[in-house]
C-alpha positions in Angstrom: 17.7 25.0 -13.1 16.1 22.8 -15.8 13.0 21.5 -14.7 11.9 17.8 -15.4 8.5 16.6 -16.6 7.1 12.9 -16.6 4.9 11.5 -18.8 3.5 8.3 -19.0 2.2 6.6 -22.0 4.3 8.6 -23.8 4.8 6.6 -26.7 2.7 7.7 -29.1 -0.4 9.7 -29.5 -1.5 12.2 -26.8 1.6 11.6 -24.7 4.0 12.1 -27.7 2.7 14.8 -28.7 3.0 16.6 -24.6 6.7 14.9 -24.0 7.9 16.6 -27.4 6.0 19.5 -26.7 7.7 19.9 -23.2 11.1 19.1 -24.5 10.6 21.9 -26.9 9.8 24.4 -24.3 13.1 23.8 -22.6 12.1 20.8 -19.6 13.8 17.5 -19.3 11.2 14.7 -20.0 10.8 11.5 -18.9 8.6 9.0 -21.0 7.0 5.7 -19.6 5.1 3.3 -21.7 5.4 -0.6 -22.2 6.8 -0.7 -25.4 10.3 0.0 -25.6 9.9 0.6 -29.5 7.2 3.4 -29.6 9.6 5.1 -26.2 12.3 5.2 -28.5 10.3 6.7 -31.7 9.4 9.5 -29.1 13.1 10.1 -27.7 14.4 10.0 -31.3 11.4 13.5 -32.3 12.8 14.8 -28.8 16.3 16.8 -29.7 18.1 15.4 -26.9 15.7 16.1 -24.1 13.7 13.2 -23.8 14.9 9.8 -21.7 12.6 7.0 -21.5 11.6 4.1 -19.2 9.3 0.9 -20.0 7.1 0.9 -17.4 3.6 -0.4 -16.4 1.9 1.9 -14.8 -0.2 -0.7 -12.9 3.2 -2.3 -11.1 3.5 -0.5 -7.9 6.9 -1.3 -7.5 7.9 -0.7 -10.5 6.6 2.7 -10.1 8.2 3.5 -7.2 11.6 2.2 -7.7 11.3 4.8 -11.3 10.4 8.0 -9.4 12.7 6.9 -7.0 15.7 7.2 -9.1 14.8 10.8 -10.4 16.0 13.6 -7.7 13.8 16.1 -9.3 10.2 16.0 -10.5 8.5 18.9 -11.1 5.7 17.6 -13.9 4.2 14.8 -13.5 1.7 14.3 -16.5 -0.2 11.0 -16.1 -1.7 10.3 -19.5 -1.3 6.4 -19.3 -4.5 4.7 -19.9 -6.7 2.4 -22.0 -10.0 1.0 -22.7 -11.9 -2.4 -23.0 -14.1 -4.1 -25.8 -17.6 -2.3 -26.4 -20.4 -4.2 -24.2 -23.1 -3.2 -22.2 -23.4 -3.2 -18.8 -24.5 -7.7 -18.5 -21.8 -7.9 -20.8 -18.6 -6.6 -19.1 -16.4 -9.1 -18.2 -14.7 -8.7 -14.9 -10.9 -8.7 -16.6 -11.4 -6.2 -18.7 -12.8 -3.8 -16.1 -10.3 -4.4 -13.1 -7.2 -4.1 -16.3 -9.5 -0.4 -16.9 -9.4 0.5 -13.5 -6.5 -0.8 -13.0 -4.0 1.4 -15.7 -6.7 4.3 -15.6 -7.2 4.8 -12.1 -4.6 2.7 -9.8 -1.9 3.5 -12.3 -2.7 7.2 -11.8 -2.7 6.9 -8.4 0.9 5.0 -8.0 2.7 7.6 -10.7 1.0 10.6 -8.6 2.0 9.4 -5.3 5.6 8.1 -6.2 5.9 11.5 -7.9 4.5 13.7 -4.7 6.8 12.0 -2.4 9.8 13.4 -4.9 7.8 16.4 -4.9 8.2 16.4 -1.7 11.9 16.4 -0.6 13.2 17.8 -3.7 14.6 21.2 -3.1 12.9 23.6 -3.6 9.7 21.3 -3.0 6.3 21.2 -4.9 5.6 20.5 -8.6 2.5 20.1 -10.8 0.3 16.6 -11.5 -1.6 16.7 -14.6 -4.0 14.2 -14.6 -5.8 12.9 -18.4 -9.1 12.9 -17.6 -12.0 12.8 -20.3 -15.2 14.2 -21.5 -15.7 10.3 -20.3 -15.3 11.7 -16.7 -18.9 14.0 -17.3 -20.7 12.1 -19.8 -20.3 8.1 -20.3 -20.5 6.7 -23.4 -22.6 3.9 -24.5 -21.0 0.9 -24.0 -18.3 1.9 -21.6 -18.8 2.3 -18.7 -15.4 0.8 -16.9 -13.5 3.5 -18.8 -16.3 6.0 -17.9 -16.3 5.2 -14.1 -12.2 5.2 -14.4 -12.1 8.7 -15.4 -15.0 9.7 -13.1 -12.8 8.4 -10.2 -9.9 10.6 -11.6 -11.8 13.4 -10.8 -11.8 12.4 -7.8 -8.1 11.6 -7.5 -7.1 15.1 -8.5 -9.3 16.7 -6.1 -7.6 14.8 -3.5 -4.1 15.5 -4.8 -5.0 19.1 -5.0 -6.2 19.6 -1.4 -3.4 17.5 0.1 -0.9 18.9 -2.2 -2.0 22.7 -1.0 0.7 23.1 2.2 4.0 21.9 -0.1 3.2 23.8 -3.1 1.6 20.9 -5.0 -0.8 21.5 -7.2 -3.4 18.8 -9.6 -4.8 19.7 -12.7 -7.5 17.2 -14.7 -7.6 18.0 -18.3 -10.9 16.2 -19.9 -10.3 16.0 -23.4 -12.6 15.3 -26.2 -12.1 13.9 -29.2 -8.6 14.9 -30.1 -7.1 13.0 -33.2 -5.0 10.2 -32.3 -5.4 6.4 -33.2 -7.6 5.9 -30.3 -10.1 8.1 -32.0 -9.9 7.6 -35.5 -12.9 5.7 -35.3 -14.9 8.6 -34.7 -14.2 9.6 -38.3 -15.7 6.8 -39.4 -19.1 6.8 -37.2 -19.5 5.1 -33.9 -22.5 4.8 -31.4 -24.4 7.1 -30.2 -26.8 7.0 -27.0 -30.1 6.7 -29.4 -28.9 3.7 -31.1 -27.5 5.6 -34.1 -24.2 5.5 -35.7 -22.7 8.9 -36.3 -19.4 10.9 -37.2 -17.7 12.8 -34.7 -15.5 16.0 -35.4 -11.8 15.5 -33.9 -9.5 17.9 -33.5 -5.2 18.4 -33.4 -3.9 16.7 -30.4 -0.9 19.2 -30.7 -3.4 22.0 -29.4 -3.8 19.6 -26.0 -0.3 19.7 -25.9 0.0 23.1 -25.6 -2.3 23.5 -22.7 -0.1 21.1 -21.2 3.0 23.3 -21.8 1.3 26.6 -20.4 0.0 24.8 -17.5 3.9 23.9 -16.8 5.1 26.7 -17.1 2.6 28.2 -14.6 4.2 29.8 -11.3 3.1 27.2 -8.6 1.4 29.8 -7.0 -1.2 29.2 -9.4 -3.5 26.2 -10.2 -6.3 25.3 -12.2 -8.0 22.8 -11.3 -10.0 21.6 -14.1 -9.8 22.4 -17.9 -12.3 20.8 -21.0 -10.6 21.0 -24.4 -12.7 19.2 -27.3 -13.8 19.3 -30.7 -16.5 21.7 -31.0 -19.5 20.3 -32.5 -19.0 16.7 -30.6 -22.1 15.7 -28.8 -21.0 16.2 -25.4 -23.5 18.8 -23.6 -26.9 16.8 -23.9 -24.9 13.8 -25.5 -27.8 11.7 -27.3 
């Protein structure tokens, strides 16, 4: 039985790179995003295996009436997610956190519990939720703290999802990535700030490595889990950040 895998913001970057990844290693993938172009780049890379679905993560019925036309889910990667303008705490304005929380956190949510209920009556039951955390959900950076208190309450979220998930042979994984190389990070090449005021380059690293932790995690029996995992550039200032 070919098994299906979800992934949302799977359009480019991060999520590309773990839908083609997937299809390669023999699932059926699914891609959400909210641009139909950047779905179609990644279904065109996917040989054949890769359908996709504009989708907000954020729109709760949107999300369900998805995972309710799929009779089988057995990966559920939930990768969707953004970030705001830099700004210090005084600064924040309240739209850009509750769109944060919003697509980080409550669109997590939604995708995880429209996929557990599939999860659940599929035959036979259970599957795996991989949840996109960040070294964010540790250690904040300066000037973020909406996405930093997004991905702390993903840890959060996966923790739940694991302990609820344990009777119908669900499990939750967080991966908390740092620093991978995607246009989301390419900034880091170029310096950005540090906790001490500075400005300073960051390593990064090949997303396609984060990929394939996603692949053997998959692949796993469901008889095992892992609950957390921390894949980052080594050298980035994350233990003692400042």
């Amino acid at each position: 039985m070919t098994q299906v895998a979800v992934v949302t913001g799977g359009g480019s970057g991060l999520g590309r790179e773990m839908a083609l990844a997937l299809a390669a290693a023999g699932f059926e993938v699914w891609v959400t995003g909210r641009t139909e172009e950047k779905l179609q780049e990644t279904v065109s890379l996917g040989s054949g295996r890769i359908g996709a679905a504009v989708l907000d993560v954020a729109d709760g019925a949107a999300v369900r009436e998805f995972f309710g036309g799929l009779e089988r889910v057995d990966v559920l990667v939930n990768n969707a997610g953004t970030g705001s303008p830099a700004a210090g705490v005084a600064d924040v304005r309240e739209e850009d956190w509750r769109r944060v929380v919003d697509t980080n956190l409550t669109g997590s949510f939604l995708c995880a519990q429209a996929a557990f209920a599939v999860m659940l009556r599929q035959d036979p039951k259970g599957g795996r939720i991989i949840n996109n955390g960040s070294i964010s959900a540790h250690v904040p950076r300066p000037q973020g703290i909406a996405y930093t208190a997004s991905k702390h309450a993903i840890s959060g979220l996966t923790k739940g999802l694991e302990l609820e998930g344990r009777a119908h042979g669900i499990t939750a994984c967080q991966i908390d990535i740092g620093n991978a190389s995607t246009a989301m990070t390419a900034r880091m090449e170029q310096g950005v700030l540090q906790p001490d005021g500075s400005i300073a380059v960051e390593p990064t690293f090949d997303p396609k490595i984060v990929a394939d932790f996603v692949v053997q995690i998959a692949k796993l029996p469901i008889t095992v889990a892992v609950p957390t995992l921390t894949v980052m550039a080594a050298g980035m200032p994350y233990v003692g950040r400042g």
